[in-house]
N, C-alpha and C positions, 0 to 999 in steps of 0.2 A: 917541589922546591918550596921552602920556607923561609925567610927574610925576619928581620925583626929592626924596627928601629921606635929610637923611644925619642920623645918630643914634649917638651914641657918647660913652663916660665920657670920663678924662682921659687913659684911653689904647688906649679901644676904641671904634672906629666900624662902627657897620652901619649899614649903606646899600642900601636898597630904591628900586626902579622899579615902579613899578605902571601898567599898561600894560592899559587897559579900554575899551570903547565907551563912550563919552558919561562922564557927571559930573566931578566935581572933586574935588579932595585937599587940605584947609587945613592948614596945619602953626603950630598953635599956641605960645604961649610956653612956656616949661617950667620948673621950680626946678632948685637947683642941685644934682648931684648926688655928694657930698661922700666922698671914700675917705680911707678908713683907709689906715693905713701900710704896715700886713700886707698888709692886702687890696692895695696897692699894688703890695707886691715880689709876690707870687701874679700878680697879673694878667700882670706883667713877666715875670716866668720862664715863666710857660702860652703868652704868648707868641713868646717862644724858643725853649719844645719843654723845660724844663728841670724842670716839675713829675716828681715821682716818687712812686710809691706807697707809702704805709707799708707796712712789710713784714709789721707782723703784724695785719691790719687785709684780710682774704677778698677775694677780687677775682672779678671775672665770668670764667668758664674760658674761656669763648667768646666772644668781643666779635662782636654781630652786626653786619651789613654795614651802610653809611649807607645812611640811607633807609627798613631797615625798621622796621615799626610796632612798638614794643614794650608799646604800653597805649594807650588809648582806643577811643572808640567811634565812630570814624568808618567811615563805609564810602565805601570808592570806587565812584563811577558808571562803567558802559560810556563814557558823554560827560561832560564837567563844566570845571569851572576850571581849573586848574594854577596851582601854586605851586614856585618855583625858588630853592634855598636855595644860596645857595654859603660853603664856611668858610674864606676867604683866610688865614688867621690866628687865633692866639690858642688854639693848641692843640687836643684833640677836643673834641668842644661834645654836650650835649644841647640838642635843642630840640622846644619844643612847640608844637602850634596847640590854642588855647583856643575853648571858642564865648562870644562875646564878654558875651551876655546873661546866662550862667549861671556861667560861669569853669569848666564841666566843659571834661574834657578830650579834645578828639578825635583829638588822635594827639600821640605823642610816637617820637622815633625820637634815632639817633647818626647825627651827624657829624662823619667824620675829617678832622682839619684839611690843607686845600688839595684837597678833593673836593665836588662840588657832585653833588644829587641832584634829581629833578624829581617832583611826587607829581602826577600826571593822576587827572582822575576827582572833583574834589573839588565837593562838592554845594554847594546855596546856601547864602548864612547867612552871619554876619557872626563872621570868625576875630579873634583876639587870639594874635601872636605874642612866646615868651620864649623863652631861650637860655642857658644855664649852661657854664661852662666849671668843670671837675677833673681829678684826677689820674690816677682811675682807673675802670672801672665797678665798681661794688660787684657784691656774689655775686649776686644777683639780678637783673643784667645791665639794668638798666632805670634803676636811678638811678649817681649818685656817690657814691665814698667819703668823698668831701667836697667841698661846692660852693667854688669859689674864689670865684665872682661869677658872679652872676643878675640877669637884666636881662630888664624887657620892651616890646612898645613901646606909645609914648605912647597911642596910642589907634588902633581895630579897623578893620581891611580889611575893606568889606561886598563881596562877590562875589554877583551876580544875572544869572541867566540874563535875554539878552533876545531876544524872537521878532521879526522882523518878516516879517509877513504881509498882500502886498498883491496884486493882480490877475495879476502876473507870475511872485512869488517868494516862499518862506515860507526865511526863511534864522533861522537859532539862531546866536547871540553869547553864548563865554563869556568871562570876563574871567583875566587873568596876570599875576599877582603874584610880582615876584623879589626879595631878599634875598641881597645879599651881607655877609659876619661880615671883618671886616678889623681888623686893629692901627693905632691913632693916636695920636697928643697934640695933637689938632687939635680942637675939638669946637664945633659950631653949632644940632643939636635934638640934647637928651639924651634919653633912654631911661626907664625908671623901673625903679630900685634895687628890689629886692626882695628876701627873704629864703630858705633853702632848703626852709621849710614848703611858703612857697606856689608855689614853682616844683614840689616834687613834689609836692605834691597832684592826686591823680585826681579 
């Protein structure tokens, strides 16, 4: 079974396929999700490629590759789910997977815009995905020098192993979850606006 719901402000869309055995995916109403002006022109230049660092404002010396983990407590299985993030647009992006019950954080990694990365291995339990777009890593290579916009989505992808075992065949189902990051001014499920507390918080 294949789903598709698309999500994006007034001029950013992500758009995920969630592609699992068996259940379903409701895509709720959502409020409106209101920008500022500033935040406006930021979004527009991040996604041109036109943000720039302040100069006196420390930056990350090493930008690490996309994909890898730069905080949380996840650990990857030998076997597990996969999740497939792609950043069409809108500049480098942080993004995080939340566990949706607690809002701890289980991985957060970079990605460069127009690189998609795949995280195999990822255990049960129900993720909560967000996404930040800035200008630069800060020295501590984990977060931004400054969030331009933070967003997450409306509500959690539950991922569950399922066995089935019967007279013939004991076969394991895991489920795959993709996310593409793209530029719009189109928008039909929005996403939720959030601030850069709670997008870095660990």
């Amino acid at each position: 079974m294949a789903q598709q719901r698309t999500c994006r402000g007034s001029r950013l869309r992500l758009a995920f396929f969630l592609i699992a055995t068996g259940g379903s995916l409701s895509v709720p109403s959502f409020a409106a999700d209101p920008v500022g002006r500033r935040e406006a022109i930021d979004a527009a230049d991040a996604a041109a490629g036109l943000l720039k660092p302040d100069p006196n404002v420390p930056v990350c010396a090493t930008p690490p590759a996309s994909g890898e983990q730069l905080t949380g407590d996840m650990k990857l299985l030998g076997e597990g789910h996969s999740m497939q993030i792609s950043n069409g647009g809108g500049g480098d992006a942080l993004v995080n997977i939340r566990h949706a019950d607690t809002r701890k954080l289980a991985s957060r990694f970079y990605l460069r815009s127009g690189e998609r990365v795949t995280i195999e291995g990822v255990p049960d339990g129900s993720y909560l995905l967000q996404y930040a777009f800035g200008p630069a890593l800060a020295a501590d290579c984990k977060t931004f020098t400054r969030i331009i916009r933070a967003r997450e989505m409306p509500e959690p992808d539950q991922l569950k192993t399922q066995v089935i075992d019967d007279d013939e065949h004991t076969e394991v189902k895991h489920g795959t979850v993709s996310y593409e990051l793209s530029v719009s001014e189109d928008a039909n499920v929005k996403p939720v606006k959030i601030d850069a507390a709670a997008f870095n918080a660990e």
